[in-house]
C-alpha positions as CSV (number, residue, x, y, z in Angstrom):
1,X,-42.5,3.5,74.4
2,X,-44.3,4.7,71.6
3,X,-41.9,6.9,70.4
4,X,-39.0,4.2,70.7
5,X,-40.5,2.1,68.6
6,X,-41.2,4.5,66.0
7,X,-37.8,5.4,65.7
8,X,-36.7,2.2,65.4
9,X,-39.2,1.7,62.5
10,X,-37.7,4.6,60.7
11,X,-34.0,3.2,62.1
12,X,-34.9,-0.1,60.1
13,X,-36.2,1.3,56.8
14,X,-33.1,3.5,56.5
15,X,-31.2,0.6,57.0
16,X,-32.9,-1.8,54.6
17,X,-33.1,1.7,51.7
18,X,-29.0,2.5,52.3
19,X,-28.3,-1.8,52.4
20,X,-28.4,-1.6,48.6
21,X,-25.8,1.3,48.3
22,X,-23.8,0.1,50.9
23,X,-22.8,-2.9,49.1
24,X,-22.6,-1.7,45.9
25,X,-20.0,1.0,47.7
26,X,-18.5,-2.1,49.4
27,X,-17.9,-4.3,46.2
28,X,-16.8,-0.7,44.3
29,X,-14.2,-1.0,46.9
30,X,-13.1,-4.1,46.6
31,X,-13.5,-3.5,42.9
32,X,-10.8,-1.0,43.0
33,X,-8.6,-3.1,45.5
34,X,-8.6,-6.1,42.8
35,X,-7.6,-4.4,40.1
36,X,-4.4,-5.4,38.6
37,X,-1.4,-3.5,37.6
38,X,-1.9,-4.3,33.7
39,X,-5.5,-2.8,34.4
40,X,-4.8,-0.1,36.5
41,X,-2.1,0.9,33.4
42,X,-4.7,0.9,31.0
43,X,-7.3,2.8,32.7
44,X,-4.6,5.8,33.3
45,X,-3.6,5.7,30.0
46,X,-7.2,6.0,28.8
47,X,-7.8,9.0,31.6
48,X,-4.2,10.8,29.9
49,X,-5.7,10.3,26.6
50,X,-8.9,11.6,27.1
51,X,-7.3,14.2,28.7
52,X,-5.5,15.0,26.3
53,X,-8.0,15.3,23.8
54,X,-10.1,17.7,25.9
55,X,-7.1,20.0,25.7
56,X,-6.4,19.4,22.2
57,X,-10.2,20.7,22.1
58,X,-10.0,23.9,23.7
59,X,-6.9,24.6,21.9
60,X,-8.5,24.6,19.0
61,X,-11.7,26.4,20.3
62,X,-9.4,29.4,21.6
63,X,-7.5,29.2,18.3
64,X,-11.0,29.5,16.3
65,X,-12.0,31.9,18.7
66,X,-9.2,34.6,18.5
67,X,-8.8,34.2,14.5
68,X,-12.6,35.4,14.4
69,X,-11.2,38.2,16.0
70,X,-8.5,39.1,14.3
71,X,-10.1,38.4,11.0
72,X,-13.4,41.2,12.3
73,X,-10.8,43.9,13.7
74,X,-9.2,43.9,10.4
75,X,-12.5,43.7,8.5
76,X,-13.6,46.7,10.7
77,X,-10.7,48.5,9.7
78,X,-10.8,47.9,6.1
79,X,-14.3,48.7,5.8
80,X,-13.8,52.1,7.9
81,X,-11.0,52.5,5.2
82,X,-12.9,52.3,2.1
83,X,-15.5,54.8,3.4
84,X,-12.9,57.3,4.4
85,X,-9.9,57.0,2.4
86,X,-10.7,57.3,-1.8
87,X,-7.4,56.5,-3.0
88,X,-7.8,53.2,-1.1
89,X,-11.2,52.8,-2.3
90,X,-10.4,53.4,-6.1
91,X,-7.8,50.7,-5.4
92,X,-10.3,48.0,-3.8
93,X,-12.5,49.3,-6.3
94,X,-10.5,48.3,-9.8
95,X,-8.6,45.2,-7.8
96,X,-12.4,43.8,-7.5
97,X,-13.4,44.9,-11.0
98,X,-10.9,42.8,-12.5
99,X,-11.7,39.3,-10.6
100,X,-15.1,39.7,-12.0
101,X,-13.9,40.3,-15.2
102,X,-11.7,37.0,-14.9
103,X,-14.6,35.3,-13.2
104,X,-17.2,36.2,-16.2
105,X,-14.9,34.9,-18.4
106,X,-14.4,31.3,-16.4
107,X,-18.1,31.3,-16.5
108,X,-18.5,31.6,-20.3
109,X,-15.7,29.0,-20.7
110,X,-16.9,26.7,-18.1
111,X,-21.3,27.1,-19.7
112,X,-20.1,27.4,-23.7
113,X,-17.5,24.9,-23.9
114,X,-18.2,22.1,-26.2
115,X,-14.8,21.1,-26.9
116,X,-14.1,16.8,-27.3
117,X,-11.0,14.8,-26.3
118,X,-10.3,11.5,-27.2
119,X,-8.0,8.8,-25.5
120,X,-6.7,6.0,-27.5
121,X,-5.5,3.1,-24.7
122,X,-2.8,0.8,-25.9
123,X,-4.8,-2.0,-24.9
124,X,-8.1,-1.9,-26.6
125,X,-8.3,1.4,-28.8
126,X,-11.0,2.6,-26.6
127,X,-12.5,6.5,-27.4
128,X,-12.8,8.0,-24.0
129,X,-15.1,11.0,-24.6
130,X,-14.0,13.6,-22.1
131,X,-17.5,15.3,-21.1
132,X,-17.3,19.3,-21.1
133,X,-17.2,21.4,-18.2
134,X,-20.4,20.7,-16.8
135,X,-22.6,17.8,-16.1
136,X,-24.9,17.5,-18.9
137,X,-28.2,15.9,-17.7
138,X,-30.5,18.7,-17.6
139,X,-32.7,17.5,-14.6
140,X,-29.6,17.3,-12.3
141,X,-28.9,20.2,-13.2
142,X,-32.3,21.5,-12.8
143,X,-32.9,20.0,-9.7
144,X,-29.5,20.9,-7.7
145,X,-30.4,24.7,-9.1
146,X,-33.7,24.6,-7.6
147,X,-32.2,23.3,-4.3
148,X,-29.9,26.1,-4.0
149,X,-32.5,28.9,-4.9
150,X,-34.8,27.7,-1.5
151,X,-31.5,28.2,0.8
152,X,-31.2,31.7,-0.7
153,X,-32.0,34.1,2.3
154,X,-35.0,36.3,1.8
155,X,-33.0,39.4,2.2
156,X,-30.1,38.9,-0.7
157,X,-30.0,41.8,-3.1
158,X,-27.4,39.1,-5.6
159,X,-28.6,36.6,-7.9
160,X,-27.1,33.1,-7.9
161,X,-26.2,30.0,-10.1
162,X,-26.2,26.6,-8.8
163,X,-24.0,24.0,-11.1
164,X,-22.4,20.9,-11.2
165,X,-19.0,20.3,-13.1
166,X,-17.9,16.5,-13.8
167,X,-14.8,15.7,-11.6
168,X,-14.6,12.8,-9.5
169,X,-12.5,14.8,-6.6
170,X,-15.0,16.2,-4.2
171,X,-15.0,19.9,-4.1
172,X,-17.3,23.0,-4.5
173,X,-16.2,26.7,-5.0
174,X,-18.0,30.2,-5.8
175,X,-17.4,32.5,-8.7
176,X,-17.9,36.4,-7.5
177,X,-20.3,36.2,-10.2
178,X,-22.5,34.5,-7.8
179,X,-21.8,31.2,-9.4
180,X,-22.0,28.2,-7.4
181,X,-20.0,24.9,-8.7
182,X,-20.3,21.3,-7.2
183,X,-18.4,18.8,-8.3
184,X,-20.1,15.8,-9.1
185,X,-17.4,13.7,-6.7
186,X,-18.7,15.8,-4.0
187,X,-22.5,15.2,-4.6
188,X,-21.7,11.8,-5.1
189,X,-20.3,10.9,-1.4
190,X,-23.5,12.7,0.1
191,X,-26.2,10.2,1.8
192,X,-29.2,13.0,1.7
193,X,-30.9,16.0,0.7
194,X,-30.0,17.6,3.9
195,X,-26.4,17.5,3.3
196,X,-26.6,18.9,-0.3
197,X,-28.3,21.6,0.8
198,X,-25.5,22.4,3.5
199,X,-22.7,21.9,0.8
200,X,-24.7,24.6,-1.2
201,X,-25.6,26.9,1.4
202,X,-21.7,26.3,2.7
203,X,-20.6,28.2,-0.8
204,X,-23.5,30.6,-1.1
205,X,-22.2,32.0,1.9
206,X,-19.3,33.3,0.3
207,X,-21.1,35.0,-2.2
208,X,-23.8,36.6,0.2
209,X,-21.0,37.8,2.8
210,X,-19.7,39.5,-0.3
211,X,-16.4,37.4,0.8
212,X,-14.9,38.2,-2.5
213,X,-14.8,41.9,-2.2
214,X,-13.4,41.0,1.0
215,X,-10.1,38.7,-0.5
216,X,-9.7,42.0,-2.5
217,X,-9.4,44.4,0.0
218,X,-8.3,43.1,3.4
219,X,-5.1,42.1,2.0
220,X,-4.6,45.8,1.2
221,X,-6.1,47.1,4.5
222,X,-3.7,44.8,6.1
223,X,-0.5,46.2,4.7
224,X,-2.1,49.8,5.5
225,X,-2.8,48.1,9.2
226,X,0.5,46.8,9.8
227,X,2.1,50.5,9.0
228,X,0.0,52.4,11.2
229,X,0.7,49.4,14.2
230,X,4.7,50.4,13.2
231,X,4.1,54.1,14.0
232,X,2.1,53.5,16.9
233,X,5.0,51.4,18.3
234,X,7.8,53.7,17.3
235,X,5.6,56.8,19.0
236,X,5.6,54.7,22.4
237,X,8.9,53.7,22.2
238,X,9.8,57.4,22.0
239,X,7.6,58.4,25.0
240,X,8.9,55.9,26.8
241,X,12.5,56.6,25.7
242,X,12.0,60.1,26.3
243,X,10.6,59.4,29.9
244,X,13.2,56.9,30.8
245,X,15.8,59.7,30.2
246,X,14.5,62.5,32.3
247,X,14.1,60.2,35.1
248,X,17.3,58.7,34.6
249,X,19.0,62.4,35.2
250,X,16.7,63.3,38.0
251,X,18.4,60.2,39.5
252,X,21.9,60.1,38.4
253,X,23.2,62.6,35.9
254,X,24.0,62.1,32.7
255,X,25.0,58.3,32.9
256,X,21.3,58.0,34.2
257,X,19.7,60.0,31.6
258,X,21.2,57.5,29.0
259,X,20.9,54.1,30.8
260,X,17.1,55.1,31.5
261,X,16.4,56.1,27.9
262,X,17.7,52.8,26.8
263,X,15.3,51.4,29.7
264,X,12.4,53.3,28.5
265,X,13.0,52.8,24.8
266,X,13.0,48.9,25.8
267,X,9.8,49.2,27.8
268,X,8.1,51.1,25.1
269,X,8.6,48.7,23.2
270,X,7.6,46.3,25.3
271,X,4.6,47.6,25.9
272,X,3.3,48.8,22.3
273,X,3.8,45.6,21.1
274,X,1.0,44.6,23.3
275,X,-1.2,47.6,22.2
276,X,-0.4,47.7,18.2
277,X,0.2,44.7,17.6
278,X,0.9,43.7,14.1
279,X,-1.9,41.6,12.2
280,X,-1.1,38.6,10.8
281,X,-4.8,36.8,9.9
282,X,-5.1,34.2,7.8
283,X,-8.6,35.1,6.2
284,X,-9.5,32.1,4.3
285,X,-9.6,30.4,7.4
286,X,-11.8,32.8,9.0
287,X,-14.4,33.1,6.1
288,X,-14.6,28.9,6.0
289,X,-15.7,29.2,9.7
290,X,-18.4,32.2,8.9
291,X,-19.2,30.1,5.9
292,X,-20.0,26.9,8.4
293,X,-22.2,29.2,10.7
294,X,-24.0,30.2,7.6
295,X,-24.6,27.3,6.3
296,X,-25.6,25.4,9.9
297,X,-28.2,28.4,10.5
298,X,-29.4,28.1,6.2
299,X,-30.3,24.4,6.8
300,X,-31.7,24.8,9.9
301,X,-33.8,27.6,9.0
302,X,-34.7,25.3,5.8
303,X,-36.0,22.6,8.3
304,X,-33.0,20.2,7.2
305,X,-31.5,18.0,10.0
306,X,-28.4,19.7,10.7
307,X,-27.5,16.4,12.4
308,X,-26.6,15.1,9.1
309,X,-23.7,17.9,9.0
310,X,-21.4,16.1,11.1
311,X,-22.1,13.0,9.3
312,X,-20.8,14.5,6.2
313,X,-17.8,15.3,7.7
314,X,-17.6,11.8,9.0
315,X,-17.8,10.7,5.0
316,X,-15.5,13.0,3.8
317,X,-12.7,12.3,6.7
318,X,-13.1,8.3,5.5
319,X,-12.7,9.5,2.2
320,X,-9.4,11.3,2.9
321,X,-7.9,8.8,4.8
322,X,-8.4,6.2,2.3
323,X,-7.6,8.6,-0.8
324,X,-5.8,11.4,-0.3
325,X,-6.7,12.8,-3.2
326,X,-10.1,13.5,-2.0
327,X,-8.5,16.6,0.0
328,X,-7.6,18.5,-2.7
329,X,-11.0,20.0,-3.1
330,X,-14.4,21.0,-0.5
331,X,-13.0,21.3,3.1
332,X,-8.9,20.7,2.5
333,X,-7.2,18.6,4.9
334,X,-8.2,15.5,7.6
335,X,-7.4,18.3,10.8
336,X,-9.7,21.2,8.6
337,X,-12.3,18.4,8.7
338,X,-12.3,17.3,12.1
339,X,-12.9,20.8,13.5
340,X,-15.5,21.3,11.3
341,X,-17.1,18.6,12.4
342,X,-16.4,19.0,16.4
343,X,-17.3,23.0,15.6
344,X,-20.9,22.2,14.2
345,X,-21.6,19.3,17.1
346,X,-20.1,22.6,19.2
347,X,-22.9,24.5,17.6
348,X,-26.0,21.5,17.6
349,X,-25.5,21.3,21.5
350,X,-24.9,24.8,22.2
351,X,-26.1,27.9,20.0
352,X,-28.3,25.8,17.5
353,X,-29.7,23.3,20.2
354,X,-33.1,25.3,20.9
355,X,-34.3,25.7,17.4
356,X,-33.5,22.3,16.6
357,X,-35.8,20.8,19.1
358,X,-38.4,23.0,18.3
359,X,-38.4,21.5,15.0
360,X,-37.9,18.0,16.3
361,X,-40.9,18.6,18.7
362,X,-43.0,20.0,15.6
363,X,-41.7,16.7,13.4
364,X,-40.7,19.5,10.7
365,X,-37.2,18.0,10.3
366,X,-36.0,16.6,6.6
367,X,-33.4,14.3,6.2
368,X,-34.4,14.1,2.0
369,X,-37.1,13.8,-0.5
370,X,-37.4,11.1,-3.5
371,X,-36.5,13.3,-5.7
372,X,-32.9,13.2,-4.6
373,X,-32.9,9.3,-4.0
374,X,-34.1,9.0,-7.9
375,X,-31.5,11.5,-9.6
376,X,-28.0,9.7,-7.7
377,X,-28.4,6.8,-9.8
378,X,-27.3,8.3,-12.8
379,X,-25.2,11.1,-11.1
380,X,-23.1,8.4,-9.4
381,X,-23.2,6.1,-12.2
382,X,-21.2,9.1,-14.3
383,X,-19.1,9.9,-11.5
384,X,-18.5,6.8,-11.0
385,X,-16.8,6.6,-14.8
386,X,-15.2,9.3,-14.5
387,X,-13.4,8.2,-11.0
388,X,-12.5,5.5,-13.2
389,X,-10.8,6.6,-15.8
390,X,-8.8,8.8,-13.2
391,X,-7.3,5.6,-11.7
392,X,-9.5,6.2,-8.0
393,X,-10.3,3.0,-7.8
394,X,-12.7,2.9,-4.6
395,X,-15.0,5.4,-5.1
396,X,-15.0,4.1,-8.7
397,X,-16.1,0.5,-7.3
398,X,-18.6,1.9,-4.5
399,X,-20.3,4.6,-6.7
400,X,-21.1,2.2,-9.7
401,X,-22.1,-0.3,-7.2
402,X,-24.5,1.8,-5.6
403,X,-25.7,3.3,-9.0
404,X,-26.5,-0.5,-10.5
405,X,-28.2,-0.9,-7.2
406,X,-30.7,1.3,-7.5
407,X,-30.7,1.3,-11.3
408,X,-30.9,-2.2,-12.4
409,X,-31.8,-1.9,-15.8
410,X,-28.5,0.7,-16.5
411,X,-26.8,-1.3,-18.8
412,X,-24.0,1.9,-18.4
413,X,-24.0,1.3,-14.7
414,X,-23.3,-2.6,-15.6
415,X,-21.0,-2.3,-18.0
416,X,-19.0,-0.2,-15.9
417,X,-19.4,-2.0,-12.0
418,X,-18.3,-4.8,-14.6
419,X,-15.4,-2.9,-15.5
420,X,-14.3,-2.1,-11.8
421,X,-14.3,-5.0,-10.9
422,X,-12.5,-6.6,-13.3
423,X,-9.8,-4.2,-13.2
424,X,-9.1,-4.7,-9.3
425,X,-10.9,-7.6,-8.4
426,X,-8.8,-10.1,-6.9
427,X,-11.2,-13.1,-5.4
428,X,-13.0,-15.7,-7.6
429,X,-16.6,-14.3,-6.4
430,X,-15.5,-10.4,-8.1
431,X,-14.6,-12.0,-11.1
432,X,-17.4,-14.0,-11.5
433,X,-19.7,-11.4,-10.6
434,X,-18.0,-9.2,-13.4
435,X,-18.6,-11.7,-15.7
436,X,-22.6,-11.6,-15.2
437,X,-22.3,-8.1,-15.2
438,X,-21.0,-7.6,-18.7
439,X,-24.0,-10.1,-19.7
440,X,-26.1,-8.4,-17.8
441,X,-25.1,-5.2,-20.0
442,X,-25.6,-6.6,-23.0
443,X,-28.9,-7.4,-22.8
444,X,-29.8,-4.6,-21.6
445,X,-28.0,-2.7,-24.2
446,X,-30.8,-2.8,-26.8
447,X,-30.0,0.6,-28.4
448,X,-26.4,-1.0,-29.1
449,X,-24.6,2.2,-27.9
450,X,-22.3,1.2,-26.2
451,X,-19.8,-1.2,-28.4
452,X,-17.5,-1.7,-26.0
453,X,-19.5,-4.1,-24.5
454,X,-19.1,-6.6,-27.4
455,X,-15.6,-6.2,-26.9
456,X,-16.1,-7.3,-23.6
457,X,-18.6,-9.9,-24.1
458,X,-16.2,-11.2,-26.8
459,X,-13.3,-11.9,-24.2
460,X,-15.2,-13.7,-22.1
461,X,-16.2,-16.5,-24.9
462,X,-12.7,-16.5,-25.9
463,X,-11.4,-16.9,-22.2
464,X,-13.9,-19.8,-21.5
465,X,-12.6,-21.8,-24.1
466,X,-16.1,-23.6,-24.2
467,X,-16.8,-25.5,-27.4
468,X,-19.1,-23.9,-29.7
469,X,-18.6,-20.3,-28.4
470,X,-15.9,-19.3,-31.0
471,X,-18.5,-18.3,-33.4
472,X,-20.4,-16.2,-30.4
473,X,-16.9,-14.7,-30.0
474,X,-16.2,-13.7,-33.8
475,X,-19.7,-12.3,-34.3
476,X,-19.1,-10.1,-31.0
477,X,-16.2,-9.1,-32.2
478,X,-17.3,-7.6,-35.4
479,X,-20.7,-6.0,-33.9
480,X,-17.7,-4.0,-31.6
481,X,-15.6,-3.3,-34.7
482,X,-18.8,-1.8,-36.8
483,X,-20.3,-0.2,-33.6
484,X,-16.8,1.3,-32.4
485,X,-16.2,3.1,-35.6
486,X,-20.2,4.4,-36.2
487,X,-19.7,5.8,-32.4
488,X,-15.9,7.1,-33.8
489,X,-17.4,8.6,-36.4
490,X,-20.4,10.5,-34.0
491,X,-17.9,11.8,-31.4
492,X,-15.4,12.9,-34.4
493,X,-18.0,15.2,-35.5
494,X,-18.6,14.0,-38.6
495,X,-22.4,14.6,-37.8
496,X,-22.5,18.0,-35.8
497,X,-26.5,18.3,-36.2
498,X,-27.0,16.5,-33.3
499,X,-27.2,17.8,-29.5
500,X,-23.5,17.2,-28.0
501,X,-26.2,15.3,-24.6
502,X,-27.5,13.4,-27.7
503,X,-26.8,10.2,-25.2
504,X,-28.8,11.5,-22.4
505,X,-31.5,12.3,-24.3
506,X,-31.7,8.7,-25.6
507,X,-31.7,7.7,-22.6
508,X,-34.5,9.5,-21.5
509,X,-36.3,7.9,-24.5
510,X,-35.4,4.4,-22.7
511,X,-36.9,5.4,-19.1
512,X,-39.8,6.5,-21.6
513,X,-40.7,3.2,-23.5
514,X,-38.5,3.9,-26.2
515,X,-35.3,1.7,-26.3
516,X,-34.3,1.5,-29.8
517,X,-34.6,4.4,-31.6
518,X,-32.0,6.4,-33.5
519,X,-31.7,9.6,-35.0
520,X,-31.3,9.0,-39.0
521,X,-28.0,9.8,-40.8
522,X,-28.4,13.6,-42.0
523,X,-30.7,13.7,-45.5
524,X,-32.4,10.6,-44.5
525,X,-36.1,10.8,-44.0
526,X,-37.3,10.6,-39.8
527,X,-37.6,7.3,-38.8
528,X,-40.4,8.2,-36.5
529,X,-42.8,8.9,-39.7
530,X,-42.8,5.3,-40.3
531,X,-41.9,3.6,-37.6
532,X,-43.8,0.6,-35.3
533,X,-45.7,2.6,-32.0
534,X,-43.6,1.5,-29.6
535,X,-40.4,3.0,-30.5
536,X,-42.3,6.5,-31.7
537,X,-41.6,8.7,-28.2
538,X,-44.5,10.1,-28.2
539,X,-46.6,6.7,-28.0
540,X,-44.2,5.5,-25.4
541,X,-45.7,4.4,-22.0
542,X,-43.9,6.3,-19.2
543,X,-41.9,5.0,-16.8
544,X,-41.1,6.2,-13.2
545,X,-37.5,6.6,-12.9
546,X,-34.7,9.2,-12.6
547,X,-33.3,11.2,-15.3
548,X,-30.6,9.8,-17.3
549,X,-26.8,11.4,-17.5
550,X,-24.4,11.4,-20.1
551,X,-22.9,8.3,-20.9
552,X,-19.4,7.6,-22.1
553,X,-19.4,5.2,-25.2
């Protein structure tokens, strides 16, 4: 009895434990029963697409895969070349000399160029100062130099550059010199330190896996390759030819000898087709995918979140899709940036995952550091202009947004958010808000170095049609006239004794304490000997804020 009733104890808690599941399993059923035909359509459309895209995946991932391959046989090959053949490696030899002869000489234009273009609009007579080469405020510089010098693996025997160049499309590319060039539309889209240091590490690469040496010789090696593949096939075909026929007359004579040597020289072909292959790689492709593995392993091995890699590659697709002139430079095409980014999640969950939560667990991960918060003010701010004045209108509007943002008291970063918007604005609120903008800019503009804005400041008065603000209007007017051809007369040359970053460095003086000082006209004694403490720099009370960048007038 005992036993009976402890079985039906154990027969009732089963019961009342599987009750739960047992309905849920029930109304999953009837779940499945009830749904409708428009449903039932959408869910197998959903299961083909995802489908689908899982194939699409592995296509690409076998695709990646055997490239690699191809691109290390023929690396193999060209390197066991070069050590055994020396008319081949006299050839690699010169072929290499003279890129870094070319690429010296791109890297004295690009870091002695001081050249100045000017722009006259049709409009308003503006002088657009076109900016040299490279980005002129010295603590960018600095700092984006510095940040590219930590990735640089202990073991490198070469010695590297890191520098930006002013153009607002996005791109970054080496020099076999072991210069490194970003532009400043690339830095400009990038949320973090951690993503910089990828972009940098992304183009060192190429420079460390002595990649240029390689775009020398392995399109020699190939043609040398493809030959010896040709021979290897012809030489099977023959055996097989030759094998085919003395079979052929064992069986059958003479029309046998010929019919099998056809049949042989067929299958040798056959066959050493699949075991000389010819090589057709395409090796730019295969050194951006060993430049993402670098890179992914440099930031990690930094302490960088690497998990900010694919979010770069989510910016930069955006950034395609909406201008497509943002793939001409960095990572090429929308498709070239979706595997990049599928390849490095790949990576973060697979290859990469272990370190990376060892460093998670340690809380050694860094997404950034102040320093690079405080110096994209003024780098988007100038990019910003620049984007501008080449008609890409959106990353115009959001840099210059961002840069007044965090730099309030630009009146550059106003003058030119103000500009933006009333260029493309189209609702009541944009136009407005460029108005307060320009008003904004003028009062902060209390070096009066930027004339434009009275220009500016003078169309709204006249627009307005207020009483009382003709005068206002005139006098704007005429402080534009005077201070337009003073800053003609500076950017003509017609005083070459100062520093072509002349506006940076005032600027600096600003973020110092200083905001009106001027250098004299040349002969004219220093104004500093005379002048009130609180424009002489040196008595200036610092101020905590980011370095300033060159300014168009």
């Amino acid at each position: 009895m005992r036993t009976h009733r402890t079985l039906f104890a154990l027969l009732l808690t089963l019961t009342l434990t599987q009750a739960p599941l047992l309905r849920a399993s029930a109304q999953g059923a009837a779940g499945q029963q009830a749904e409708s035909p428009e449903e039932k359509k959408l869910r197998e459309q959903q299961d083909k697409a995802k489908k689908k895209e899982e194939e699409r995946k592995e296509k690409e991932s076998k695709a990646r895969e055997k490239e690699a391959k191809k691109y290390n046989t023929l690396k193999d090959f060209a390197e066991d070349l070069y050590a055994s053949d020396v008319e081949f490696h006299e050839q690699v030899d010169r072929a290499y000399q003279d890129l870094q002869i070319e690429d010296m000489r791109t890297a004295r234009r690009i870091n002695t160029s001081h050249s100045k273009e000017y722009l006259e609009t049709e409009n308003e007579g503006e002088a657009l100062k076109l900016r040299r080469s490279l980005y002129e405020n010295p603590r960018v510089a600095d700092y984006v130099n510095r940040l590219g010098q930590r990735i640089v693996p202990d073991d490198s025997d070469k010695l590297y550059a890191f520098k930006i160049v002013v153009h607002p499309v996005p791109s970054a590319f080496t020099l076999s010199t072991g210069t490194i060039l970003v532009s400043t539309g690339m830095i400009s889209l990038l949320d973090n330190e951690a993503q910089l240091s990828y972009v940098l590490a992304h183009e060192l690469a190429h420079v460390y896996k002595d990649h240029w040496r390689l775009k020398v010789m392995m399109p020699l090696a190939e043609q040398e390759y493809n030959e010896r593949q040709e021979k290897k096939r012809a030489m099977w075909a023959g055996i097989f030819g030759a094998a085919g026929a003395a079979l052929g007359a064992a069986v059958n004579g003479g029309a046998g000898a010929q019919y099998g040597a056809i049949s042989g020289l067929t299958a040798g072909y056959v066959i050493s087709n699949v075991w000389s292959r010819k090589l057709a790689t395409d090796w730019n492709v295969a050194q951006e995918n060993e430049a993402d593995d670098f890179a992914l392993k440099a930031v990690l091995d930094r302490s960088y979140d690497p998990q900010e890699v694919p979010k770069l590659y989510e910016v930069l697709a955006r950034e395609a899709r909406s201008d497509s002139r943002a793939q001409l430079g960095f990572l090429g095409n929308t498709t070239r940036i979706r595997e990049r980014r599928e390849y490095s999640q790949r990576q973060l969950g697979g290859a990469l995952q272990g370190r990376y939560q060892e460093l998670v667990g340690a809380g050694k991960l860094v997404g950034t550091s102040p320093e690079f918060n405080l110096i994209m003010a003024e780098l988007k701010r100038d990019n910003g202009i620049e984007a501008f004045y080449s008609d890409m209108f959106k990353m115009a509007k959001t840099n210059l947004q961002q840069a007044h943002t965090l730099r309030s008291d630009d009146p550059l970063a106003a003058y030119y958010y103000a500009r933006v918007l009333k260029q493309v604005g189209r609702s009541k609120d944009e136009l407005e808000q460029a108005e307060q903008l320009i008003l904004t800019a003028v009062r902060l503009d209390s070096r009066q170095s930027i004339p434009d804005i009275q220009l500016h400041r003078a169309l709204l008065l006249i627009e307005s049609r207020e009483a009382g603000q003709q005068a206002e209007a005139v006098q704007s007017l005429k402080q534009y006239i005077l201070g337009y051809q003073k800053r003609r007369m500076e950017m003509r040359g017609a005083d070459e004794t100062l520093p072509p970053n002349v506006d940076i460095l005032y600027d600096y003086m600003r973020l110092l304490g200083d905001k009106s000082w001027r250098a004299p006209a040349p002969g004219a004694r220093p104004a500093f000997a005379n002048a009130p403490a609180e424009s002489h720099p040196a008595a200036a009370a610092p101020v905590k804020a980011s370095a300033p960048a060159q300014k168009r007038p």
